[in-house]
N, C-alpha and C positions, 0 to 999 in steps of 0.2 A: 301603655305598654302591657301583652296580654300577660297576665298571671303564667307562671311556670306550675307546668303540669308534675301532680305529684309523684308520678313513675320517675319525672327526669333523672332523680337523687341519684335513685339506682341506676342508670346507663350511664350517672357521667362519672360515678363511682368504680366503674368496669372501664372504661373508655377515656382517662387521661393520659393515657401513654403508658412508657415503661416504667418512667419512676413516680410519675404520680398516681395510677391506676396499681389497687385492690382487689382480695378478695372480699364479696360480702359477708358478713359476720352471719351466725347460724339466724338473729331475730331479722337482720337487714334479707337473709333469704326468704324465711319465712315471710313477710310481711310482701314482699314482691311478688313472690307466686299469688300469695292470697289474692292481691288486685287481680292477676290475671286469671285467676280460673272464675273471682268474682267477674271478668268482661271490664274493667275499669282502665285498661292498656289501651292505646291506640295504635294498627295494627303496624306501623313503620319503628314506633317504639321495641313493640314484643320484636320486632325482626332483629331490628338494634341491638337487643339485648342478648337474643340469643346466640349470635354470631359472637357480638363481644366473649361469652361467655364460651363457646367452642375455639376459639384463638387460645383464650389463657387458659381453657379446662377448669372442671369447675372444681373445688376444694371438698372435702370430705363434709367440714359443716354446711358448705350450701348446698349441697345435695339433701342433709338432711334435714335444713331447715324447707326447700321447698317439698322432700315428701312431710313431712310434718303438714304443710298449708294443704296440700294434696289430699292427706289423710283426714282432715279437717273438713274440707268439704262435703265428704260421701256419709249418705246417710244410711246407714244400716239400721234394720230391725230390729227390733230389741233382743227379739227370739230368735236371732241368728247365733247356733253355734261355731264359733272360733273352729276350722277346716284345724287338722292335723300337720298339712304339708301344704305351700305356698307356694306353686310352680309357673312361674312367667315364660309367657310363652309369644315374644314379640316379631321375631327373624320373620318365617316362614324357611322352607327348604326349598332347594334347588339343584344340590348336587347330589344326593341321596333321599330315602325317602324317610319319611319322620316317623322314625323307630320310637322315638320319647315317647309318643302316646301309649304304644305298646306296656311300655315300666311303669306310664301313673296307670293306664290301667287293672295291670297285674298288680300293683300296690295298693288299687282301690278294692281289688278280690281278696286280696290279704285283708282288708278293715281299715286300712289306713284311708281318713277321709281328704283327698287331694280335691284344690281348688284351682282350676288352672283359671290365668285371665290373659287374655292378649286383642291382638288388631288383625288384623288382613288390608291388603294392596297397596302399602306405601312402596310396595318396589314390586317393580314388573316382573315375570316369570318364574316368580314363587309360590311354592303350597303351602299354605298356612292353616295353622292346627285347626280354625275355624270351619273352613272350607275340607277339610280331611273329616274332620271328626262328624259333618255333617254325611259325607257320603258313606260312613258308616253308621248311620243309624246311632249316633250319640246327641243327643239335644243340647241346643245352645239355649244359655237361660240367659231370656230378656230382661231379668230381673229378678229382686233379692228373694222373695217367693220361691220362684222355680228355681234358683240355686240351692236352697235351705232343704225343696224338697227333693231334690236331685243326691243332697249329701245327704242325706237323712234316708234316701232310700238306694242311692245305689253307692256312695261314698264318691262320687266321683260328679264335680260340676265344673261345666267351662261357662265361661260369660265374658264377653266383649268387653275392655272398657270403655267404652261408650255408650254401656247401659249403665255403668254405674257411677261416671265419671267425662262424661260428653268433651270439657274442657280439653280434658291428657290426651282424649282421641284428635281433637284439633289440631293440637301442637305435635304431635307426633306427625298427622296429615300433611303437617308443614314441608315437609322432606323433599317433594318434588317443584315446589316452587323456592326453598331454595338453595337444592341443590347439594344439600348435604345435612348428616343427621344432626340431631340438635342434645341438647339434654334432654330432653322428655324421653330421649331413647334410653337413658339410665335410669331415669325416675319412674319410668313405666314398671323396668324390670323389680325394683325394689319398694313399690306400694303392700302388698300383703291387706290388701282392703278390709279381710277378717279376722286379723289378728291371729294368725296362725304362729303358733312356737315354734317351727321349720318353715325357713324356707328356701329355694332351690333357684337360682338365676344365673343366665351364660353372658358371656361377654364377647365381643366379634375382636379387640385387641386386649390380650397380657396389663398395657400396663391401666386399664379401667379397673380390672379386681381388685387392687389393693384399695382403692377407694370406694369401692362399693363394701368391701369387709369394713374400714373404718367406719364409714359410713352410718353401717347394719349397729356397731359397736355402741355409736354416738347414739342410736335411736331405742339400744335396749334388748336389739334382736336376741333370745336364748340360745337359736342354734340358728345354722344359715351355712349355705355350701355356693362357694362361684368360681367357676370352671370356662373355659374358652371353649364351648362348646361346638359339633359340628352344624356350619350352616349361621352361628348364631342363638342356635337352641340348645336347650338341656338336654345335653345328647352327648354321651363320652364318644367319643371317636376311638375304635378298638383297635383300628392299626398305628396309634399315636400315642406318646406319651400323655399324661395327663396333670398338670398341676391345679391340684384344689385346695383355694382358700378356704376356710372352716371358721366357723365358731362355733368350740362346743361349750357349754352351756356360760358364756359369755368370755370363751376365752379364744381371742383369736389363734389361728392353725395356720399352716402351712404340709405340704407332704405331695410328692410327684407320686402317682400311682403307674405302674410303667403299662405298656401296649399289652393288649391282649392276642395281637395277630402281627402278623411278622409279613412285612410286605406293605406296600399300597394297596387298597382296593379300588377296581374303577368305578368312576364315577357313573352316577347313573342318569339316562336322557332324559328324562320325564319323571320325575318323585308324581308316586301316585299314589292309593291304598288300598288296589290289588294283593299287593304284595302285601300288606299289612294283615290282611283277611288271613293269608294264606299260610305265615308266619302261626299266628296266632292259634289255629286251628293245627297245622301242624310244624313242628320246630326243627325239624331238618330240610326243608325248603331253600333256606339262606344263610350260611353260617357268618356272613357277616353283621345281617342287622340279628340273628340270635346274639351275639358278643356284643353289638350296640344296645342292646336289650339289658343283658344281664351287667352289663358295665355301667348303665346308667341305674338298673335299680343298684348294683353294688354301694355305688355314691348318695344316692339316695336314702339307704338303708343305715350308713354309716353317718351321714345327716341327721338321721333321724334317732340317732343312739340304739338304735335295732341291733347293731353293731360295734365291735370295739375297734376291730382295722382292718387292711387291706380283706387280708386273708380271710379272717371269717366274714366280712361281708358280700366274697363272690360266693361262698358256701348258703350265707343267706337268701343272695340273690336266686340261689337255681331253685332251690327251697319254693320261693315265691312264684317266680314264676311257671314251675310245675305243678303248682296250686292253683293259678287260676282257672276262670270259669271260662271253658271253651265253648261255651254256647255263647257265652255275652255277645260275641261277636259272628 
């Protein structure tokens, strides 16, 4: 009889039904993801596992025990300094065009050094920061290197995680074979691979943030902001209320910040980064991705304790963004 493979623990630990089936404990998550980013899963297992695990949704300690094995794998330079702000950037856009680059931008001409990391084409007819920030003349770093020297000279670095992290890229890739998102869509958003003291990540449903706050809690985070952003990205939506969880400086928050624009805006046919050029350059162009602009550095800034509340952080925000560099772009 063949020996039981040692993944099985964990699938049958998810997978005895209602009353016999658990969650896994923070070392039993930990220790699971470890085999699979080390390749030691067999690929009908990982599938197994992760469906089991999207049925029952996954617990605040296996989230953090698998970013723990996550954050365990990636090998960082020694001479890499720790980014300022940690901005995951997974969705891509579809219905509007990705005004959030605009805010790390303006927040990287402020001094503040932002690390953004994400993917591109796990879903068809989206623009994704990668693919945006390339058609502007912003460089994608292939590696620890060119990010170190990206934030060292211009405060501002994107990099794929699948340069620093191949595995999270798989598992995420997963999506269209089967069919629906998995964890690695949370665990993507909540890596912070440089140890940043802020960081910034959206959620596509309400009730994923409060788990992702606890989450952040369990692993140590000093400050952290998650928001149901538009599209899936870090991007306040200005015709909508907004509720952001928080942690400041390890104490979880709660607080609705209200609309900045009264009405719907319509959706846009093509998210492109025309408009973004055009913005950027001049700020009565679009007065709604200006309000997506100033509402997501608002958030940001009060993240980042730049700020004390609502109020003085959209005062902060215009601040900033009247400050940036209009040539960068």
């Amino acid at each position: 009889m063949p020996a039981q493979h040692p993944f099985a623990q964990y699938i049958r630990i998810l997978g005895r039904g209602k009353k016999g089936s658990r969650s896994l404990s923070f070392e039993e998550a930990r220790e699971a993801m470890t085999m699979i980013v080390s390749g030691e899963v067999e690929p009908m297992q990982l599938g197994a596992f992760l469906m089991l695990l999207r049925v029952k949704e996954e617990s605040p300690g296996e989230l953090a025990g698998f970013v723990t094995a996550i954050r365990n794998s990636i090998e960082l330079p020694d001479t890499l300094r720790p980014a300022d702000l940690d901005w995951s950037s997974y969705a891509g856009k579809r219905q509007h065009h990705p005004w959030y680059l605009l805010a790390a931008l303006a927040l990287a001409d402020n001094g503040t050094r932002v690390y953004m990391h994400g993917t591109s084409g796990h879903t068809e007819g989206r623009l994704y920061s990668e693919d945006a920030l390339s058609e502007i003349n912003i460089p994608i770093c292939r590696d620890w290197d060119q990010a170190g020297c990206e934030l060292s000279k211009n405060n501002f670095a994107y990099m794929p995680v699948a340069a620093f992290c191949p595995p999270m890229e798989q598992l995420l890739q997963l999506k269209p074979v089967l069919g629906l998102r998995s964890v690695a869509n949370s665990l993507a958003r909540l890596l912070n691979p440089t140890g940043a003291g802020t960081s910034l990540s959206s959620i596509f449903h309400p009730r994923y943030g409060e788990a992702q706050q606890q989450t952040l809690a369990i692993l140590g985070q000093p400050n952290a902001g998650i928001f149901k952003g538009e599209g899936g990205e870090v991007e306040r939506k200005p015709d909508a209320n907004c509720e952001l969880l928080e942690i400041n400086d390890g104490t979880p928050l709660r607080q609705t910040w209200p609309r900045l624009l009264q009405g719907r805006a319509e959706k846009t046919a093509t998210p492109d980064t025309r408009a973004l050029l055009d913005l950027w350059r001049d700020d009565t162009v679009d007065d709604y991705g200006r309000q997506a602009v100033l509402g997501t550095l608002a958030i940001a800034l009060k993240v980042l304790t730049v700020a004390e509340d609502m109020t003085d952080a959209l005062k902060c925000a215009e601040v900033v963004w009247e400050s940036r560099n209009r040539s960068r772009l």
